[in-house]
C-alpha positions as CSV (number, residue, x, y, z in Angstrom):
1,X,36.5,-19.6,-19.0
2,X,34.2,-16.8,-18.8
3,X,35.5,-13.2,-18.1
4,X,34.5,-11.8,-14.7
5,X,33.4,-8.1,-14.8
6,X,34.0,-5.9,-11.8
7,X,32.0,-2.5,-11.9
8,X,32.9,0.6,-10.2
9,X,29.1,1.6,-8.5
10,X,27.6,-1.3,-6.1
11,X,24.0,-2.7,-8.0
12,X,21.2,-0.8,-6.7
13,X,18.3,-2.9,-5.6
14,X,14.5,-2.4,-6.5
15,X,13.2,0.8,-5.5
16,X,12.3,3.0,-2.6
17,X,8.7,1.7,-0.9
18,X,6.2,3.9,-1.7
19,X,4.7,2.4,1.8
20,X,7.0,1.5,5.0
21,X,4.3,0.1,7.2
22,X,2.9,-3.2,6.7
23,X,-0.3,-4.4,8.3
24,X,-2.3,-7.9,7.9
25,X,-5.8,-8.3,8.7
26,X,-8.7,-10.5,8.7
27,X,-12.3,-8.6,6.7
28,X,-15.8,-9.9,7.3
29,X,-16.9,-11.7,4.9
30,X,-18.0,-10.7,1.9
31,X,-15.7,-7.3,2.5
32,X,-13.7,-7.6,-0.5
33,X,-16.9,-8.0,-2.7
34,X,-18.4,-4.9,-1.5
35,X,-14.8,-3.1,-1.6
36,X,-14.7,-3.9,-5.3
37,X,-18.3,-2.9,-5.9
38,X,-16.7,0.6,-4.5
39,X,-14.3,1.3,-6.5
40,X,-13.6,3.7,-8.8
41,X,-12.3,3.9,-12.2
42,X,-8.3,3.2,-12.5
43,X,-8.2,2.3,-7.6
44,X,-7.4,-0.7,-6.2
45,X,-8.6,-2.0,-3.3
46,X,-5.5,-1.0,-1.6
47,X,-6.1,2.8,-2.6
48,X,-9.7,2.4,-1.0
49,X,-8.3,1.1,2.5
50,X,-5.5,4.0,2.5
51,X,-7.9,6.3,1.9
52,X,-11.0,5.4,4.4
53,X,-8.1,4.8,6.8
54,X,-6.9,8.4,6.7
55,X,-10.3,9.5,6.8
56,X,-11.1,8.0,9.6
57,X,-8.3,8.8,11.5
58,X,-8.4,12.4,10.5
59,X,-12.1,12.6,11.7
60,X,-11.3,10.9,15.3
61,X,-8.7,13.0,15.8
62,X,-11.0,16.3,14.6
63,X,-13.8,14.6,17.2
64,X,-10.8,14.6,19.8
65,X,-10.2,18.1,20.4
C-alpha cells in the first residue's frame, strides 16, 4: 500500500493572470497577415492589439474633452 502524504500549506495553483479580461473577436481577413508583417522584434500579436487598443482609447478619450 502506498503511503499517503498530508502537507501543512494547501497547493497553490498556476499563477496570477497577467490579463483579467477576456475578449473574442472576428478580424477581416487577411488581418493577421498584416499584424504579423507589423511586428516587431521579440511582440506577439497579442502585444500589438494591447497596444493599438490603448492607443486608441487614450486618443478618443483625449478627442472627448
Amino acid at each position: 500500500m502506498t503511503e499517503i502524504h498530508v502537507r501543512d500549506i494547501p497547493r497553490k495553483m498556476g499563477r496570477k493572470k497577467l490579463w483579467a479580461e477576456n475578449i473574442n473577436l472576428t478580424l477581416p481577413e487577411g488581418a493577421k497577415a498584416r499584424m504579423d508583417a507589423a511586428l516587431e522584434e521579440g511582440e506577439d500579436r497579442l502585444d500589438l492589439i494591447r497596444t493599438a487598443i490603448e492607443r486608441e482609447l487614450k486618443r478618443r478619450e483625449r478627442k472627448d474633452r
